[in-house]
C-alpha positions in Angstrom: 158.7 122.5 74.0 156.1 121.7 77.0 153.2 123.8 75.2 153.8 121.8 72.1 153.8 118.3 73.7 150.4 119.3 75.8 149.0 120.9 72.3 149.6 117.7 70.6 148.6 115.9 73.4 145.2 117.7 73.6 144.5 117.6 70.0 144.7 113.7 70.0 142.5 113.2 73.0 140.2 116.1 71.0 139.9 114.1 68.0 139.4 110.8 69.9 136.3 112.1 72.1 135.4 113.0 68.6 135.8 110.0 66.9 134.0 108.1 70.2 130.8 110.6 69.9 131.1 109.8 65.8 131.1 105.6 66.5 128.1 106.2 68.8 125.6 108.7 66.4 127.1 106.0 64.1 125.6 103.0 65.9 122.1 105.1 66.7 121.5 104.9 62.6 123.1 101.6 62.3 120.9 99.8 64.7 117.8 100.7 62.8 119.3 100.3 59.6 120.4 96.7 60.8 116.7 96.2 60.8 115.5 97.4 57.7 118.2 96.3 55.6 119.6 93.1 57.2 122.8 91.6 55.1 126.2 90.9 54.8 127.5 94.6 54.8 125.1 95.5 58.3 127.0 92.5 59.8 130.1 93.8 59.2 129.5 97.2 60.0 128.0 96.4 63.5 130.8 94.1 64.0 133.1 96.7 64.0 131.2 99.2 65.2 130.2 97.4 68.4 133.7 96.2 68.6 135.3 99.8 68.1 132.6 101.2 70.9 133.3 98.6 73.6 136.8 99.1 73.2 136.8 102.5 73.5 134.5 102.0 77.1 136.7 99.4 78.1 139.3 101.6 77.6 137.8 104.4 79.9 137.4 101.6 82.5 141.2 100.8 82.9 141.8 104.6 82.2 139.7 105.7 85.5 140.1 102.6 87.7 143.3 100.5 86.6 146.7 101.9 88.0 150.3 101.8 88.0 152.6 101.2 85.1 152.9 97.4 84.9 149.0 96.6 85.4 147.7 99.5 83.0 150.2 97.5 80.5 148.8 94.4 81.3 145.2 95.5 81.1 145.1 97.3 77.8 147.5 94.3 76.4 144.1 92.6 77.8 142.1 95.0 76.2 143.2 94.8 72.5 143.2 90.5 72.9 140.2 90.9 73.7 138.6 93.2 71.3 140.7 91.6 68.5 138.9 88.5 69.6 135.6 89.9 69.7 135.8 91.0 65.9 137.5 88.0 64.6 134.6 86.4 66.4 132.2 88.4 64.9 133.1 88.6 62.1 133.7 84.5 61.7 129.6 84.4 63.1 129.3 86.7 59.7 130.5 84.5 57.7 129.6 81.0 58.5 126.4 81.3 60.4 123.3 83.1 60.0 125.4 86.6 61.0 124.3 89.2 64.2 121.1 91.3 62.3 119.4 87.5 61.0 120.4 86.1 64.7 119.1 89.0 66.3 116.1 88.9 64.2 115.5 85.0 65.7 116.3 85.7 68.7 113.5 88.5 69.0 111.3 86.0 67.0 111.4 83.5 69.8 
């Protein structure tokens, strides 16, 4: 029963470092892309993309250097707040300002 629990358990953190590697060759053509093609449908995929990727590297922060039950549930409780916030406010930029590839875009233009 112990093989099958590790199995499973090693399969999922497999297909996570997979799905981490994926998100970042994903945001090395989406960066560029963001540049050429600036529009609603970049916005949205760098705001989740960039939301996706910092959670997952927050998540290896309180993985390596948060410990104990309590505060490791109090940290990725933390964690998901805050990338829930970041998306929301991502995506609201999106939406009813200028949105991240134009503000980027003004930002270099300064």
């Amino acid at each position: 029963m112990d093989n099958i629990c590790e199995l499973g358990s090693s399969k999922a953190a497999s297909l996570h470092w997979t799905g981490e590697r994926a998100v970042s060759v994903l945001l090395l053509g989406l960066l560029p892309a963001a540049y050429l093609f600036p529009g609603p449908a970049m916005d949205y995929s760098l705001a989740a993309a960039l939301t996706l990727h910092g959670h997952w590297g927050l998540g290896q922060v309180i993985t390596d250097y948060v410990h104990g039950d309590t505060p490791i549930k109090v940290a990725n409780t933390g964690l998901y707040v805050l990338s829930a916030l970041t998306f929301a406010g991502l995506c609201y930029f999106n939406y009813h300002d200028v949105g991240i590839c134009r503000a980027v875009a003004m930002l270099w233009s300064l």
